[in-house]
mmCIF file of the C-alpha atoms, coordinates in Angstrom:
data_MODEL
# 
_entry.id   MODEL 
# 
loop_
_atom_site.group_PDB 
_atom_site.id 
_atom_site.type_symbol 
_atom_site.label_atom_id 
_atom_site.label_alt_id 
_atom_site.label_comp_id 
_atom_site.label_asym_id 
_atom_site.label_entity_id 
_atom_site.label_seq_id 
_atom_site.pdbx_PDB_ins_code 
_atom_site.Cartn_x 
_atom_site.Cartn_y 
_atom_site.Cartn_z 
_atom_site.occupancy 
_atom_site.B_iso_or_equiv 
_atom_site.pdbx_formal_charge 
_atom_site.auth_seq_id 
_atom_site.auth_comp_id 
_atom_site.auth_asym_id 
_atom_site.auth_atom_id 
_atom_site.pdbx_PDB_model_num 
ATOM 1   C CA . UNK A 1 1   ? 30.221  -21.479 3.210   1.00 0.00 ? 1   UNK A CA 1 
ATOM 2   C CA . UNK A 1 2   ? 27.301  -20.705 1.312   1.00 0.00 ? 2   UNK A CA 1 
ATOM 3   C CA . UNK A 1 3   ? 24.062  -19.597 3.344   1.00 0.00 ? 3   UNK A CA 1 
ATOM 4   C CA . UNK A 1 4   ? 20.481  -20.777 2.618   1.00 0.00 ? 4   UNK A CA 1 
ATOM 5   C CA . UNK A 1 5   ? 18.383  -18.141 1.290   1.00 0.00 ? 5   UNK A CA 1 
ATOM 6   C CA . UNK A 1 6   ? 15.233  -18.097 4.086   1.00 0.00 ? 6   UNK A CA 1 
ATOM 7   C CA . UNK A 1 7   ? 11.793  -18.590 2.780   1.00 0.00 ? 7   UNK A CA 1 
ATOM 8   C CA . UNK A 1 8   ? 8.998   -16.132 4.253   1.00 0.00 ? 8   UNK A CA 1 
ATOM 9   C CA . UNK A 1 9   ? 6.780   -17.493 6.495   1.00 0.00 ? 9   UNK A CA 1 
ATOM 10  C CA . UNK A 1 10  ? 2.893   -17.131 6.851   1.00 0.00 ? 10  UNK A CA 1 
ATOM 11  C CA . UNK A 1 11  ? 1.672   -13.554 5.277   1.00 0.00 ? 11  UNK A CA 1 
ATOM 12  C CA . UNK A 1 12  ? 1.508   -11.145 8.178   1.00 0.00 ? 12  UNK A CA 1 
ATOM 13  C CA . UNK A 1 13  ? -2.483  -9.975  9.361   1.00 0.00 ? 13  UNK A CA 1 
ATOM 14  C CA . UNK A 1 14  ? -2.618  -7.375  11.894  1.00 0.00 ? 14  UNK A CA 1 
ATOM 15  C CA . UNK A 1 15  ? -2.897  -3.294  12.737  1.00 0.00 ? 15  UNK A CA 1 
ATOM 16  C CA . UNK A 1 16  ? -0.257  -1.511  14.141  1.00 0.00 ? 16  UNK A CA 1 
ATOM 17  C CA . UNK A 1 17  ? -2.608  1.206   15.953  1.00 0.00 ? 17  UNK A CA 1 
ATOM 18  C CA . UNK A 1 18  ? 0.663   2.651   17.491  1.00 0.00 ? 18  UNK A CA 1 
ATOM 19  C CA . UNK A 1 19  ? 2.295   3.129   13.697  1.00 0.00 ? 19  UNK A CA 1 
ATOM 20  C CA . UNK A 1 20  ? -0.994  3.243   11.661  1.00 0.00 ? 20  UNK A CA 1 
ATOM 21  C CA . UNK A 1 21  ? -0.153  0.403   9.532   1.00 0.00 ? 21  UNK A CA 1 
ATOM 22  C CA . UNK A 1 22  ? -2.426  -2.414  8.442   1.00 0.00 ? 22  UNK A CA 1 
ATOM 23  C CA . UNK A 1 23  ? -0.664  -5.585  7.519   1.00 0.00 ? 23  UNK A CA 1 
ATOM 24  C CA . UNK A 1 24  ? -2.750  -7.703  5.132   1.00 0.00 ? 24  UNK A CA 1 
ATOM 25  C CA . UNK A 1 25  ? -1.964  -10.825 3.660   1.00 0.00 ? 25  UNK A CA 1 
ATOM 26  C CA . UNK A 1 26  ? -2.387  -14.161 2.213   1.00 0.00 ? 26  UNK A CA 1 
ATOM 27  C CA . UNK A 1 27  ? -0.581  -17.874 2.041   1.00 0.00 ? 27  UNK A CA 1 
ATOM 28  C CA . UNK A 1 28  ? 3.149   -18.111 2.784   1.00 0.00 ? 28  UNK A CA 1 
ATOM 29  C CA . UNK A 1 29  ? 6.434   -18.652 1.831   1.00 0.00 ? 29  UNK A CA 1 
ATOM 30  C CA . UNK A 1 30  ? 7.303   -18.558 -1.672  1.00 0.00 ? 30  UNK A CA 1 
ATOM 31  C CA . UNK A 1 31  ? 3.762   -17.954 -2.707  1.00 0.00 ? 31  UNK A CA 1 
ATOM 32  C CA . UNK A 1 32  ? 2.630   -15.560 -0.094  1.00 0.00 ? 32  UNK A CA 1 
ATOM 33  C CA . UNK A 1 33  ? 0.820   -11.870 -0.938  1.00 0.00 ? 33  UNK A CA 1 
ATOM 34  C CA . UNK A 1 34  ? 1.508   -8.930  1.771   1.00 0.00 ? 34  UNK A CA 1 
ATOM 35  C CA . UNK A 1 35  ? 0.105   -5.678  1.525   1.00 0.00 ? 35  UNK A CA 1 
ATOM 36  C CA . UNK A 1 36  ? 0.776   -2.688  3.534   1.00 0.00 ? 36  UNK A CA 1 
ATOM 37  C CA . UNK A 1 37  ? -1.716  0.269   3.799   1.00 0.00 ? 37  UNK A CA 1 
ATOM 38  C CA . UNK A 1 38  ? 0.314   3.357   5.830   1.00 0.00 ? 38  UNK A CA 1 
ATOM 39  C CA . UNK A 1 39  ? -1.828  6.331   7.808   1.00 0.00 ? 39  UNK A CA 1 
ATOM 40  C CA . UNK A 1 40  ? -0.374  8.727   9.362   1.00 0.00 ? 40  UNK A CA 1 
ATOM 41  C CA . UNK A 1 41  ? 0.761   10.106  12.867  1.00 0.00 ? 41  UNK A CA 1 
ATOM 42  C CA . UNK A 1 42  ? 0.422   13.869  11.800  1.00 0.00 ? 42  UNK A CA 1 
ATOM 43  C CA . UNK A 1 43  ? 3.677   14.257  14.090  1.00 0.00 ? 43  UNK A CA 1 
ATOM 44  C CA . UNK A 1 44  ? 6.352   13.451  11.605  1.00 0.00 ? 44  UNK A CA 1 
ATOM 45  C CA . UNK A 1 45  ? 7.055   10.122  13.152  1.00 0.00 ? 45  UNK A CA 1 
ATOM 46  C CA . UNK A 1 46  ? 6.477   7.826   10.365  1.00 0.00 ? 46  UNK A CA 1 
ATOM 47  C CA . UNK A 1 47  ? 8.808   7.830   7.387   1.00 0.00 ? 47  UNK A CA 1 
ATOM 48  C CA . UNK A 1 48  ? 8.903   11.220  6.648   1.00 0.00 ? 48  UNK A CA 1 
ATOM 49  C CA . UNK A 1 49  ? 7.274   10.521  3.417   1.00 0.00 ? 49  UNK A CA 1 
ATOM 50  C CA . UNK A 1 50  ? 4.718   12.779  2.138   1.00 0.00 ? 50  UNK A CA 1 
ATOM 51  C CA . UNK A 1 51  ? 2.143   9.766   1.352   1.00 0.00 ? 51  UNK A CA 1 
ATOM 52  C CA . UNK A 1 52  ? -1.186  9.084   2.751   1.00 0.00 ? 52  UNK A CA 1 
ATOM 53  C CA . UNK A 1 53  ? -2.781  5.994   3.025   1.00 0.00 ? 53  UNK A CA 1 
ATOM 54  C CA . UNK A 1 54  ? -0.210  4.677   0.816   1.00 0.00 ? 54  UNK A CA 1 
ATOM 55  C CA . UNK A 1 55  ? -0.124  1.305   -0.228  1.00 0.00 ? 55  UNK A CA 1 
ATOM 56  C CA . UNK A 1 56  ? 3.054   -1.607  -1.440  1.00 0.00 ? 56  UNK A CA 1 
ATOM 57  C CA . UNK A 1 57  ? 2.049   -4.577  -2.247  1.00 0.00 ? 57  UNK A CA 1 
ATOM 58  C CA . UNK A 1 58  ? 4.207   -7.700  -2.820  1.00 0.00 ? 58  UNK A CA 1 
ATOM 59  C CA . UNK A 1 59  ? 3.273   -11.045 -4.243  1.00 0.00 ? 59  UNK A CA 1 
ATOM 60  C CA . UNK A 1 60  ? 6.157   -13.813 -3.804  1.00 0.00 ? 60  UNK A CA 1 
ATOM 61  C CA . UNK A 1 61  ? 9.690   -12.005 -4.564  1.00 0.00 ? 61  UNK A CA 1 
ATOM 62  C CA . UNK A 1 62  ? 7.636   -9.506  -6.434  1.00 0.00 ? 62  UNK A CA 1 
ATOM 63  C CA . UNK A 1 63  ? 7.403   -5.925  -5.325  1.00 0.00 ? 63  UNK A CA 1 
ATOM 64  C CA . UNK A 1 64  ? 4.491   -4.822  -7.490  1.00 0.00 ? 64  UNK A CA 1 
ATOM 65  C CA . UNK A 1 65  ? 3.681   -1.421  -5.973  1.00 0.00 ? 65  UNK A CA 1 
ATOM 66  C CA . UNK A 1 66  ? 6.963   -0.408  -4.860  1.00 0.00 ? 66  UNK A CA 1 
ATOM 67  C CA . UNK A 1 67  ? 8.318   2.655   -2.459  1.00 0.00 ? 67  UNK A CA 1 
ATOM 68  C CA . UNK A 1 68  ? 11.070  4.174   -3.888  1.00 0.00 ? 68  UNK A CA 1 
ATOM 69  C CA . UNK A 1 69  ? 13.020  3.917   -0.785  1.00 0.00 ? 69  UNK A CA 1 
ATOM 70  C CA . UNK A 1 70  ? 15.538  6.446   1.138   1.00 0.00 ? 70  UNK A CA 1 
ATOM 71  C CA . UNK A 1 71  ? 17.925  7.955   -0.892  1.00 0.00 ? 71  UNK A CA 1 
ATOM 72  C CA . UNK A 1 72  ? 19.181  10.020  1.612   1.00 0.00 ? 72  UNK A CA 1 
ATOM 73  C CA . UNK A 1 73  ? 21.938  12.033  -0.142  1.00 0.00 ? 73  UNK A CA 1 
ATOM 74  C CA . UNK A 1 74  ? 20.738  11.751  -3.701  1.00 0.00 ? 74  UNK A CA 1 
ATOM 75  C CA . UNK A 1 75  ? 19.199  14.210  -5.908  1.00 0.00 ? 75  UNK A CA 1 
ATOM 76  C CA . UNK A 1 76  ? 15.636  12.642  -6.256  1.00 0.00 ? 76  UNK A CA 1 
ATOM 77  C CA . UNK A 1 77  ? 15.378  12.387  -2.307  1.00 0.00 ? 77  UNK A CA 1 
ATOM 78  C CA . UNK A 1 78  ? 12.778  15.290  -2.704  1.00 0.00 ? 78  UNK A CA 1 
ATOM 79  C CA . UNK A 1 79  ? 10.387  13.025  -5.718  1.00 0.00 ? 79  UNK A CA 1 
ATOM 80  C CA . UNK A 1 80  ? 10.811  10.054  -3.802  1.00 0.00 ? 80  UNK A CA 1 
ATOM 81  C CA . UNK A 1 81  ? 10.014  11.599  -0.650  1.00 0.00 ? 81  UNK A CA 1 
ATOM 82  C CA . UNK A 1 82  ? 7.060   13.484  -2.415  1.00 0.00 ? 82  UNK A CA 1 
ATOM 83  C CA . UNK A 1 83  ? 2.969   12.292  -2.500  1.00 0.00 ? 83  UNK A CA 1 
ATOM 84  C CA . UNK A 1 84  ? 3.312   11.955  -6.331  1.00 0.00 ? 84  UNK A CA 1 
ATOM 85  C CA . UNK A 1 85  ? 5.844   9.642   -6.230  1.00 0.00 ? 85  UNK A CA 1 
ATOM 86  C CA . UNK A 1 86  ? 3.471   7.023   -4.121  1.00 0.00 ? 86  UNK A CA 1 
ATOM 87  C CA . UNK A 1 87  ? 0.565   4.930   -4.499  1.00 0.00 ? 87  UNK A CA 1 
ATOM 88  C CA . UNK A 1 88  ? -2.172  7.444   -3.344  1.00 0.00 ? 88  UNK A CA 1 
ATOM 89  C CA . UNK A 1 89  ? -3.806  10.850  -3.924  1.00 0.00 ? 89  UNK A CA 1 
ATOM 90  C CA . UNK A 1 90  ? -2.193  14.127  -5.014  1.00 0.00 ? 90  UNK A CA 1 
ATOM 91  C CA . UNK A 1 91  ? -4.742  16.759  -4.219  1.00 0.00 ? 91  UNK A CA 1 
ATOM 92  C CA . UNK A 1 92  ? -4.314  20.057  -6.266  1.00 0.00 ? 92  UNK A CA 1 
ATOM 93  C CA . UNK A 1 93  ? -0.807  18.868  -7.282  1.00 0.00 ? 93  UNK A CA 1 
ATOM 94  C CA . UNK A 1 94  ? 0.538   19.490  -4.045  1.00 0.00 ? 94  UNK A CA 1 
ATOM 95  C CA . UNK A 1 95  ? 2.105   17.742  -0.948  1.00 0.00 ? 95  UNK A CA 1 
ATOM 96  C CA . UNK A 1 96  ? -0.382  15.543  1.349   1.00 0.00 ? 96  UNK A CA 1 
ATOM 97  C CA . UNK A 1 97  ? 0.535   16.180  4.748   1.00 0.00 ? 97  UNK A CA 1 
ATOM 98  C CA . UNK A 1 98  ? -1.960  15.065  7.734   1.00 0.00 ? 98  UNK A CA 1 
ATOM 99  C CA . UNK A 1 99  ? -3.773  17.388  9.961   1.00 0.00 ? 99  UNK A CA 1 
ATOM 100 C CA . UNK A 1 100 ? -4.716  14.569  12.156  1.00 0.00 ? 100 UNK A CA 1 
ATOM 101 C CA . UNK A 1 101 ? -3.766  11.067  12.757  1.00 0.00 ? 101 UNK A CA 1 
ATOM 102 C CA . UNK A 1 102 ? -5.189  8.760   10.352  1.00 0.00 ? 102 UNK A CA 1 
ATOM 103 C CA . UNK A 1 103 ? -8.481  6.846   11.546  1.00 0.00 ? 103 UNK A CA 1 
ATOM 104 C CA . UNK A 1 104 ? -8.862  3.184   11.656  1.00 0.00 ? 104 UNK A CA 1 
ATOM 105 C CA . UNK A 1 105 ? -12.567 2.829   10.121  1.00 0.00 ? 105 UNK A CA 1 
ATOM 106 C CA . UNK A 1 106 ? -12.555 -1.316  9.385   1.00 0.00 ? 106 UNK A CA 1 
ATOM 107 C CA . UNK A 1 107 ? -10.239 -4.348  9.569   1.00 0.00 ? 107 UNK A CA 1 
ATOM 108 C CA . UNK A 1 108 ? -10.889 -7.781  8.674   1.00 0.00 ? 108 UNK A CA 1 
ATOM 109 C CA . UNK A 1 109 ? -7.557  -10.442 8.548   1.00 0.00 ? 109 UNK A CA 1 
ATOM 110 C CA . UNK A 1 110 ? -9.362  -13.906 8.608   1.00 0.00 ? 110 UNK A CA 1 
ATOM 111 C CA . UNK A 1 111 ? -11.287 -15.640 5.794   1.00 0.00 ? 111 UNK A CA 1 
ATOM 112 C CA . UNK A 1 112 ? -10.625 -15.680 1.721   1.00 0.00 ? 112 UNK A CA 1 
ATOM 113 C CA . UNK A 1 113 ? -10.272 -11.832 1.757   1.00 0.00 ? 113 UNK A CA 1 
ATOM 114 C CA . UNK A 1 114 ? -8.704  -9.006  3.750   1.00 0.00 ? 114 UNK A CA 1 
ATOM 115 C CA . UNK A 1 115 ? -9.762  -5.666  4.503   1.00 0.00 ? 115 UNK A CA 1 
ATOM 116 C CA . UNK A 1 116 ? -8.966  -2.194  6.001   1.00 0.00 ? 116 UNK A CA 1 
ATOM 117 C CA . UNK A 1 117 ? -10.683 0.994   5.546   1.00 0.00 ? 117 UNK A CA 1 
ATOM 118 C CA . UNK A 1 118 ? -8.751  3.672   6.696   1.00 0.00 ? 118 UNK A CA 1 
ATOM 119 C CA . UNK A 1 119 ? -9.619  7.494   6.803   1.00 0.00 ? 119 UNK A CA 1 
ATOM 120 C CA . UNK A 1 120 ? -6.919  10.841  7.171   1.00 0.00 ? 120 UNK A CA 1 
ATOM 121 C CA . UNK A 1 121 ? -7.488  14.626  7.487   1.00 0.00 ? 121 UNK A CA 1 
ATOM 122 C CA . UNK A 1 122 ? -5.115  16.721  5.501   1.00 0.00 ? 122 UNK A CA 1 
ATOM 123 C CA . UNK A 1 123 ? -3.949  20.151  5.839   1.00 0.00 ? 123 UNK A CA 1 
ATOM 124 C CA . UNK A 1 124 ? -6.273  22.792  4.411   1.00 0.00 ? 124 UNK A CA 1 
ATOM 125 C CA . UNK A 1 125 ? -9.191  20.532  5.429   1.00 0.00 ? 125 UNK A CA 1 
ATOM 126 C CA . UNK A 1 126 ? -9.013  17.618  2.759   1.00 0.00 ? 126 UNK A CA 1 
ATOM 127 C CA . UNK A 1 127 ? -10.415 14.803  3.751   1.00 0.00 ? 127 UNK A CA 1 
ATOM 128 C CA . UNK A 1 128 ? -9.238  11.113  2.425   1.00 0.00 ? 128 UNK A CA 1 
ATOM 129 C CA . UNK A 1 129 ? -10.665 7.767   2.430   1.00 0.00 ? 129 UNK A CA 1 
ATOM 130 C CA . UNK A 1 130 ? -9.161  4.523   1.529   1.00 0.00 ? 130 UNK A CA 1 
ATOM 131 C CA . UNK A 1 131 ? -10.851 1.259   1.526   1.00 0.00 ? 131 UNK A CA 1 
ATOM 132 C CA . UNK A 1 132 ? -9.047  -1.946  0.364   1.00 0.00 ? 132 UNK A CA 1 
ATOM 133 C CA . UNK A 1 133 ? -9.793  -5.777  0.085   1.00 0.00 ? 133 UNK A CA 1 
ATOM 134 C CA . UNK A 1 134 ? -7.246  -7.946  -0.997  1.00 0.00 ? 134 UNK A CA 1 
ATOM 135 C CA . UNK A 1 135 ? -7.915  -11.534 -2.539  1.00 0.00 ? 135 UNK A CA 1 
ATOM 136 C CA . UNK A 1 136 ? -5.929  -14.610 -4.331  1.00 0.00 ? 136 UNK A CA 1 
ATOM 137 C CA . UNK A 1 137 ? -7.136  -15.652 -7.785  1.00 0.00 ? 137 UNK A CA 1 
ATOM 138 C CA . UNK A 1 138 ? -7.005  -19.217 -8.519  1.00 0.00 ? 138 UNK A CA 1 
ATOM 139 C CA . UNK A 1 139 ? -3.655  -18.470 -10.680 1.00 0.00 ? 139 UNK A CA 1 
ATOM 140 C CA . UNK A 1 140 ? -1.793  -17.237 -7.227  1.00 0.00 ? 140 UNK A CA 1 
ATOM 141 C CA . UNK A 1 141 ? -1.731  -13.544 -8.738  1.00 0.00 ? 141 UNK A CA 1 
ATOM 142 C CA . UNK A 1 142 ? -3.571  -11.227 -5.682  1.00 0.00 ? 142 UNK A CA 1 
ATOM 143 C CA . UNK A 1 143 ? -6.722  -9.501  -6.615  1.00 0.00 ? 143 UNK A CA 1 
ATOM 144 C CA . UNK A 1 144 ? -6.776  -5.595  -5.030  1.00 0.00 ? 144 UNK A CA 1 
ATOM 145 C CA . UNK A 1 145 ? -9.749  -3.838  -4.806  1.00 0.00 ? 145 UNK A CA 1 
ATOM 146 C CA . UNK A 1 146 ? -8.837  -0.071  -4.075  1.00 0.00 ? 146 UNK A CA 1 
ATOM 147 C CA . UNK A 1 147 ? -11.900 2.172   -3.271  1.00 0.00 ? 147 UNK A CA 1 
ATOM 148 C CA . UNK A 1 148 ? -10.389 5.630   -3.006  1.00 0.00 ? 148 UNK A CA 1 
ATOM 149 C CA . UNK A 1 149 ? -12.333 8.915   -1.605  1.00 0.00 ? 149 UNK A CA 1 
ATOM 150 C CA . UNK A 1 150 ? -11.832 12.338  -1.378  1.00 0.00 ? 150 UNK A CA 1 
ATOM 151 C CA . UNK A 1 151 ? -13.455 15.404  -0.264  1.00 0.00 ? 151 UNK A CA 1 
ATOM 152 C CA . UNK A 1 152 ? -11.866 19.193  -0.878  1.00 0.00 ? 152 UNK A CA 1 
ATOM 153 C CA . UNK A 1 153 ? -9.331  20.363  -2.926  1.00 0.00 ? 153 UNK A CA 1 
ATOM 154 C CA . UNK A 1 154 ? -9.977  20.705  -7.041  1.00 0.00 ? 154 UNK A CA 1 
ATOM 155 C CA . UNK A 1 155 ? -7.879  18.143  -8.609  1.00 0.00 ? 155 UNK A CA 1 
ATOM 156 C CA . UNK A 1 156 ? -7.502  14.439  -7.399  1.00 0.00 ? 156 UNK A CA 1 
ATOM 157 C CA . UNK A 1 157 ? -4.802  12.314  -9.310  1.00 0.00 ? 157 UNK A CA 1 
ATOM 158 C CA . UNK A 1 158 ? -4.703  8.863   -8.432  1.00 0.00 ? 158 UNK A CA 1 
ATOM 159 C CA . UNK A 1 159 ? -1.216  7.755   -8.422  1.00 0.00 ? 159 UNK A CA 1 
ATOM 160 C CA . UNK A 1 160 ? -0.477  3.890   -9.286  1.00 0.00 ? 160 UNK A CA 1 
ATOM 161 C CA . UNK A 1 161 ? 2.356   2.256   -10.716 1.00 0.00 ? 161 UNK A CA 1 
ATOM 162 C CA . UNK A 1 162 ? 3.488   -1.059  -11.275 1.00 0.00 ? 162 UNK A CA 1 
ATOM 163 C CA . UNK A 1 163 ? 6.894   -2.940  -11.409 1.00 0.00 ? 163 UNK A CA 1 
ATOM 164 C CA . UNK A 1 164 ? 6.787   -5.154  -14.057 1.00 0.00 ? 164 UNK A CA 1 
ATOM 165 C CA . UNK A 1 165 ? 8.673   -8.476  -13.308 1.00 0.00 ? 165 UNK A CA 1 
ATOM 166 C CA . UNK A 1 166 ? 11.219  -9.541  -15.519 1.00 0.00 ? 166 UNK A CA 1 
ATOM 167 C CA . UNK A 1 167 ? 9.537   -13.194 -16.160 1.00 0.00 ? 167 UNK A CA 1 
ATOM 168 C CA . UNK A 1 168 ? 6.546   -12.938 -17.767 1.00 0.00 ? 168 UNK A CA 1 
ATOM 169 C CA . UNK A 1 169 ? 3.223   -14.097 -15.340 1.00 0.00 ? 169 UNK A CA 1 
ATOM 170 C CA . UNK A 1 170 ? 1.274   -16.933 -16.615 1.00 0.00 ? 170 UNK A CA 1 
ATOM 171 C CA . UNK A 1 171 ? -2.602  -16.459 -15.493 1.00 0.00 ? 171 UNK A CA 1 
ATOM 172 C CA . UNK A 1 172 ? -4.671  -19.499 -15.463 1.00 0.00 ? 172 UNK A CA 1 
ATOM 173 C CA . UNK A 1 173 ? -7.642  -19.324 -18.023 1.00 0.00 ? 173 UNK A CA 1 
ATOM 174 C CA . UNK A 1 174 ? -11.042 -19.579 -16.709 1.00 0.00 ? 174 UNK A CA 1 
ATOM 175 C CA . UNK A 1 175 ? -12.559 -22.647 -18.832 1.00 0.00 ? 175 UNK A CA 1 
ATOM 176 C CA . UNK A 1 176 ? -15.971 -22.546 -17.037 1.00 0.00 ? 176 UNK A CA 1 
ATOM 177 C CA . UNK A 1 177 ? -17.272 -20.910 -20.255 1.00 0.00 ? 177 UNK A CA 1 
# 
């Protein structure tokens, strides 16, 4: 017997103070956007990921920022497990581990946008800053705005990358001239 495939409900708005995670979103079901930003604990009880205010973002079945998951026993477990292989800040090409937990600095889940700004302490006093606001274009697609600080360290490498779908995306022209 063949089993219905279950649409997601309403996009998911709220702060998990206990985990550090901010669930943003927008719409529902089929057409719904969801974005996770991820502090930190600073006690090794999140995912064991070296990644900072990361971010994943998904709009409908698309994963556009993906994680690269748990591969537990497989030879990339160390890059996937690593801050470079995440949607954050590598500071002096090295690991990003928290000195402190992360810091909960602004939340907003009701109206036409969504926002969290979220601050973390790394080890050897490196200071990050993430502020995000999330918004639906009139095409569907989600709009991210990703204002990203940092204080210390020499080198800061944003790290972003995309998953491309395998459909194209059609985006809606703006006629207004």
């Amino acid at each position: 017997r063949a089993q219905k495939r279950r649409v997601p409900g309403r996009a998911l708005n709220k702060y998990y103070a206990g985990r550090h995670l901010a669930c943003l979103g927008l719409g529902r079901g089929a057409k719904r956007i969801q974005l996770y930003a991820l502090g930190e604990d600073a006690q090794g009880h999140g995912h064991r990921h070296a990644d900072p205010l990361n971010v994943q973002l998904y709009a409908g079945p698309w994963e556009v920022f993906p994680d690269l998951g748990y591969i537990w026993d497989h030879p990339g477990k160390k890059w996937a497990g690593s801050t470079a292989s995440h949607q954050t800040v590598v500071v002096d090409e090295r690991n990003a581990l928290a000195a402190a937990p992360s810091r909960l600095l602004g939340f907003c889940s009701t109206g036409r946008a969504r926002f969290v700004d979220m601050a973390v302490e790394l080890e050897g006093g490196v200071e990050m800053r993430r502020a995000l606001t999330l918004l639906r274009l009139a095409d569907g697609l989600p709009l991210l705005v990703d204002l990203f600080e940092v204080e210390g360290g020499q080198v800061h490498d944003y790290q972003m990358r995309a998953q491309v779908p395998n459909d194209p995306i059609a985006i809606a022209q703006d006629t207004r001239g």
